[in-house]
C-alpha positions as CSV (number, residue, x, y, z in Angstrom):
1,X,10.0,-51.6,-71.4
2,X,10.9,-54.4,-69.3
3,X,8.3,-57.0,-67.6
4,X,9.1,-55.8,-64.4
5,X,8.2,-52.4,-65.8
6,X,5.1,-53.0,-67.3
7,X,4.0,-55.0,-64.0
8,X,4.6,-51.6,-62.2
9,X,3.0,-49.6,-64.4
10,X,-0.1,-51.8,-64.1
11,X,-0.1,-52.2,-60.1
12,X,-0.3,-48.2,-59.7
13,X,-3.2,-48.2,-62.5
14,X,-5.0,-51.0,-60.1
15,X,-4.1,-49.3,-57.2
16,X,-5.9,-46.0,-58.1
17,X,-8.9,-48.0,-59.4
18,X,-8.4,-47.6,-63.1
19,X,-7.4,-51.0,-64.2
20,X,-9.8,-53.9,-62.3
21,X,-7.7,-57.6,-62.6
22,X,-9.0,-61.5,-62.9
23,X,-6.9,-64.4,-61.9
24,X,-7.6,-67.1,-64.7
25,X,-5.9,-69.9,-63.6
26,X,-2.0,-69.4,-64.3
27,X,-3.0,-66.3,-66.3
28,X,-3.7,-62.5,-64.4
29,X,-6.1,-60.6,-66.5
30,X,-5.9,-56.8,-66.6
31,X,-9.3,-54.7,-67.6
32,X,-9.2,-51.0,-68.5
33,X,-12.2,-49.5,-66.0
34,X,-14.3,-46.4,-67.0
35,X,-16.3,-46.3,-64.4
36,X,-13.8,-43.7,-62.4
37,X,-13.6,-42.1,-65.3
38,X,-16.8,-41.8,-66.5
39,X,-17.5,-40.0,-62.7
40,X,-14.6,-37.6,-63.2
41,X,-16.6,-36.8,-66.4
42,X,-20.0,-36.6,-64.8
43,X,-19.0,-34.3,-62.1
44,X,-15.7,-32.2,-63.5
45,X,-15.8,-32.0,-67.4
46,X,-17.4,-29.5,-69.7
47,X,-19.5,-29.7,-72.4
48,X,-16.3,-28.2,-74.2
49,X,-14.4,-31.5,-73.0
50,X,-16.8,-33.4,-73.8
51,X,-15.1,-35.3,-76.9
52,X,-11.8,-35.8,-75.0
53,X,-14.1,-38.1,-72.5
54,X,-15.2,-39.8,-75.5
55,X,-11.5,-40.2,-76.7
56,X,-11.3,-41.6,-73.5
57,X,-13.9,-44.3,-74.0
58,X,-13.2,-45.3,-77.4
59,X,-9.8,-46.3,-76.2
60,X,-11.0,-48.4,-73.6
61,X,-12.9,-49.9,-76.0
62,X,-9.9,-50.8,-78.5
63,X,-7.5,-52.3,-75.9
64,X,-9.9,-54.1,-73.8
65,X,-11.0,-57.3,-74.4
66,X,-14.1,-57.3,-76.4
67,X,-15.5,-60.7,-75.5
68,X,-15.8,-59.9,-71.4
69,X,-15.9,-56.8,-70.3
70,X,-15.4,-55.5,-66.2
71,X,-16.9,-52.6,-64.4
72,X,-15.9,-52.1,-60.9
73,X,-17.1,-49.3,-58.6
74,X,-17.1,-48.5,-54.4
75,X,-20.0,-47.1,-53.0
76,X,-20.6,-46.3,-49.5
77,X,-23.2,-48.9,-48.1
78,X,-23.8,-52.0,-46.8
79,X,-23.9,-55.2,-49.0
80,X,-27.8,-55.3,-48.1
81,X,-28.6,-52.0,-48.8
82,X,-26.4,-52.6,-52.2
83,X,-28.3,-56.3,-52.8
84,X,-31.8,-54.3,-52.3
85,X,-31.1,-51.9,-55.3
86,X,-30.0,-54.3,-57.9
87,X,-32.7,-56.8,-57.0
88,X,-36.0,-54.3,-56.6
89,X,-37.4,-53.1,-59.8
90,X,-38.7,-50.0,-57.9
91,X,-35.6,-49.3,-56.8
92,X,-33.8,-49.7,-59.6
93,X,-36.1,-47.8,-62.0
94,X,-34.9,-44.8,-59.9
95,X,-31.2,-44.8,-60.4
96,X,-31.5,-46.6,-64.2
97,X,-32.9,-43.9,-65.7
98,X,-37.0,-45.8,-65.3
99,X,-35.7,-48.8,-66.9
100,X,-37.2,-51.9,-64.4
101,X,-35.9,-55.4,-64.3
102,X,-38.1,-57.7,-62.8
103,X,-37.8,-61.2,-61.6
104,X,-38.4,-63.6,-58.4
105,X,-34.5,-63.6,-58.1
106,X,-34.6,-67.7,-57.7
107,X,-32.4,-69.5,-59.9
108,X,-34.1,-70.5,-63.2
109,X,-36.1,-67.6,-63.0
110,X,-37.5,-65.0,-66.2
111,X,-36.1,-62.2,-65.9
112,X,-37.6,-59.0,-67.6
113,X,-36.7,-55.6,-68.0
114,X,-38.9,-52.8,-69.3
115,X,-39.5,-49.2,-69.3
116,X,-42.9,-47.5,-69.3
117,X,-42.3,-44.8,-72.5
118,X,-41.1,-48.7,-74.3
119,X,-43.3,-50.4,-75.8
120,X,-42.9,-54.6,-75.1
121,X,-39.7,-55.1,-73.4
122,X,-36.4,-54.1,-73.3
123,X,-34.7,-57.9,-72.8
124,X,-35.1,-60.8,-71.0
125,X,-32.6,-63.2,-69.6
126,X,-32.9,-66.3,-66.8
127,X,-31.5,-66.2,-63.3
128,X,-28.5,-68.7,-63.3
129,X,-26.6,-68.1,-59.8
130,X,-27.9,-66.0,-56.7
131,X,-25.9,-65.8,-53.7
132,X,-27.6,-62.6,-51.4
133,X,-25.6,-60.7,-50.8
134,X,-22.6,-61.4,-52.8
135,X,-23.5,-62.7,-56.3
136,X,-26.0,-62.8,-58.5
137,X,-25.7,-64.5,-62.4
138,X,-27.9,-64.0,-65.1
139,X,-28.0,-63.9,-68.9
140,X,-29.1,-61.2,-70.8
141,X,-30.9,-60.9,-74.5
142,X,-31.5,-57.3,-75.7
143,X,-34.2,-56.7,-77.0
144,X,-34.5,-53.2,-77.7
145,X,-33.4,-53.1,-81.3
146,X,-33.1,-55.7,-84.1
147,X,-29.5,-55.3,-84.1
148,X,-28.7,-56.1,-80.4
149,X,-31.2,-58.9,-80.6
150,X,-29.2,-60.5,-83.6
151,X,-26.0,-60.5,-80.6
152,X,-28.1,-63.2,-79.3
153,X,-27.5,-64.1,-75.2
154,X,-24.7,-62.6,-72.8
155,X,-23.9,-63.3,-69.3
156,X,-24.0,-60.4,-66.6
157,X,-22.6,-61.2,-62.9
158,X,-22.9,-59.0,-60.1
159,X,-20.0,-59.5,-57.2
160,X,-20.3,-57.7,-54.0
161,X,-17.2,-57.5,-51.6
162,X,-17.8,-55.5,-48.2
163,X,-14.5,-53.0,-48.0
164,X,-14.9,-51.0,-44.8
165,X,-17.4,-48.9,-44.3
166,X,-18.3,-49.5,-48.2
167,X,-18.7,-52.2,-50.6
168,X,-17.1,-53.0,-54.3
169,X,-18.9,-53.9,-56.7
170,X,-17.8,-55.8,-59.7
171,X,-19.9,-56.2,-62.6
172,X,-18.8,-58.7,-65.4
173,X,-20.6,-59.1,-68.9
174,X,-18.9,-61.8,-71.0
175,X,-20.2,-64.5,-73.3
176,X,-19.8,-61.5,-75.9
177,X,-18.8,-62.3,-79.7
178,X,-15.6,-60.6,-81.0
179,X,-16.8,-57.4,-81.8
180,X,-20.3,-57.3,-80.4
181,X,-22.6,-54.0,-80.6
182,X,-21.2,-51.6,-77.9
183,X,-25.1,-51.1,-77.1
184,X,-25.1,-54.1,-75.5
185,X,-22.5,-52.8,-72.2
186,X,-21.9,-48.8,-73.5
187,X,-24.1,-48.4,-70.8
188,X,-22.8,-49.6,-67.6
189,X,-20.6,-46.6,-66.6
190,X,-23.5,-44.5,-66.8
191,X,-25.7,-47.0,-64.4
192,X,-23.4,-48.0,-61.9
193,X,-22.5,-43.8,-61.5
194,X,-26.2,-43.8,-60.9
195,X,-26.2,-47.0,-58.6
196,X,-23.8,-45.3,-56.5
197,X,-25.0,-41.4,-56.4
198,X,-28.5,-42.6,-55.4
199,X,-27.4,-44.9,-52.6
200,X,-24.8,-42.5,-51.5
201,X,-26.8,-39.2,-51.5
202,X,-31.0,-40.1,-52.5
203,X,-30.5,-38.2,-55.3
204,X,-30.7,-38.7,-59.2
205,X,-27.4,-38.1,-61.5
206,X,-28.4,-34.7,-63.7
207,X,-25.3,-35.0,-66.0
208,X,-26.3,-34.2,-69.8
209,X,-25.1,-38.2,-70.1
210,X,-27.7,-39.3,-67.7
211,X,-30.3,-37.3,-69.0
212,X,-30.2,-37.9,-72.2
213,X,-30.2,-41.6,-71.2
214,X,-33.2,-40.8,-69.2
C-alpha cells in the first residue's frame, strides 16, 4: 500500500472511533481503542463469541504500543457531572465494580484505592496535575498482587473535552516498561463501559465481564 493509503485507511478508523491519535511533536501517533469494542461486546456478543472478542483484544495488545497505552470513550454529560464520578470514591465504587479511590484531589496528594472484600489496599499513587474539569494526573503503583507491584509506578491521565451535548474522555496510562503485566490497564475497557452506562442510564453494567470483575 502506498502512504497515502495507509493515511486513509487510518482517518476512517479515527473517524468511527476505533483508532484514538497523539501529536508528538513532528510525529502523529495512532492507538488501537477497545473501548467501542469492548461495548459492542458487552451489549451484542454471545457467550458463544466470546473468544472471538478476546481475539479481538489480544490483537490490540500486539500492535499497540506497550509502553503507553489510550482509552477514549463519549458519554453523554456534562464535564462536571463526568469530573464528579472520577473524583468521588462513592461514586466511583458504584460503576468500578466497589473498588474506591480516595484522595483530597490537591496536587501532591496520597491517593488510595481499596475495596471492602480486599484486605489492605489495592494501590496507591500521588496527585501530580489537577485541572477540574479537564485534567487530572496521577501515578499509580498496584498493589494487589506481588507481580504487578514488582512493575513498580505508572502514570494515569484523565482528559475531558466537552463535544456537544457529551463529553470525551481520554484516558492515558504510560510510563509502562516494554512488556508490562496486562493487569496493570486490562482493565480499563471494562471501567470506562461502566463510567459511561452509570452516568448515562443510573444503572450498573450486568455483562458476565463486569460481573465477574465485580
Amino acid at each position: 500500500m502506498t502512504r497515502f493509503g495507509v493515511m486513509k485507511h487510518l482517518k476512517q478508523l479515527e473517524d468511527a472511533g476505533l483508532v484514538v491519535t497523539r501529536r508528538r511533536g513532528r510525529e502523529k501517533l495512532h492507538f488501537l481503542n477497545p473501548v467501542p469494542i469492548r461495548l459492542v461486546n458487552d451489549r451484542w456478543v454471545s457467550k458463544y463469541a466470546e473468544p472471538w472478542a478476546a481475539a479481538l483484544s489480544d490483537l490490540k495488545h500486539r500492535l499497540e504500543n506497550p509502553m503507553e497505552k489510550v482509552f477514549e470513550i463519549y458519554i453523554r454529560t456534562t464535564p462536571e457531572r463526568l469530573w464528579e464520578a472520577i473524583t468521588d470514591g462513592e461514586i466511583r465504587s458504584k460503576y468500578n465494580f466497589g473498588s474506591r479511590v480516595t484522595s483530597d484531589w490537591a496536587p501532591g496528594s496520597r491517593l488510595e484505592m481499596s475495596h471492602p472484600n480486599a484486605d489492605g489496599l489495592l494501590g496507591e499513587g500521588e496527585v501530580l496535575e489537577v485541572d477540574p474539569p479537564r485534567r487530572l494526573v496521577h501515578s499509580m503503583l498496584a498493589l494487589w498482587s506481588d507481580e504487578v507491584k514488582s512493575e513498580g509506578t505508572s502514570r494515569v491521565t484523565w482528559e475531558i473535552e466537552p463535544v456537544g451535548d457529551s463529553c470525551r474522555l481520554t484516558v492515558t496510562h504510560d510510563q509502562l516498561r516494554e512488556g508490562a503485566n496486562n493487569e496493570l490497564y486490562g482493565g480499563w475497557p471494562m471501567i470506562l463501559s461502566g463510567l459511561k452506562t452509570w452516568l448515562e442510564t443510573g444503572e450498573l453494567l450486568t455483562t458476565p465481564g463486569s460481573l465477574l470483575y465485580r
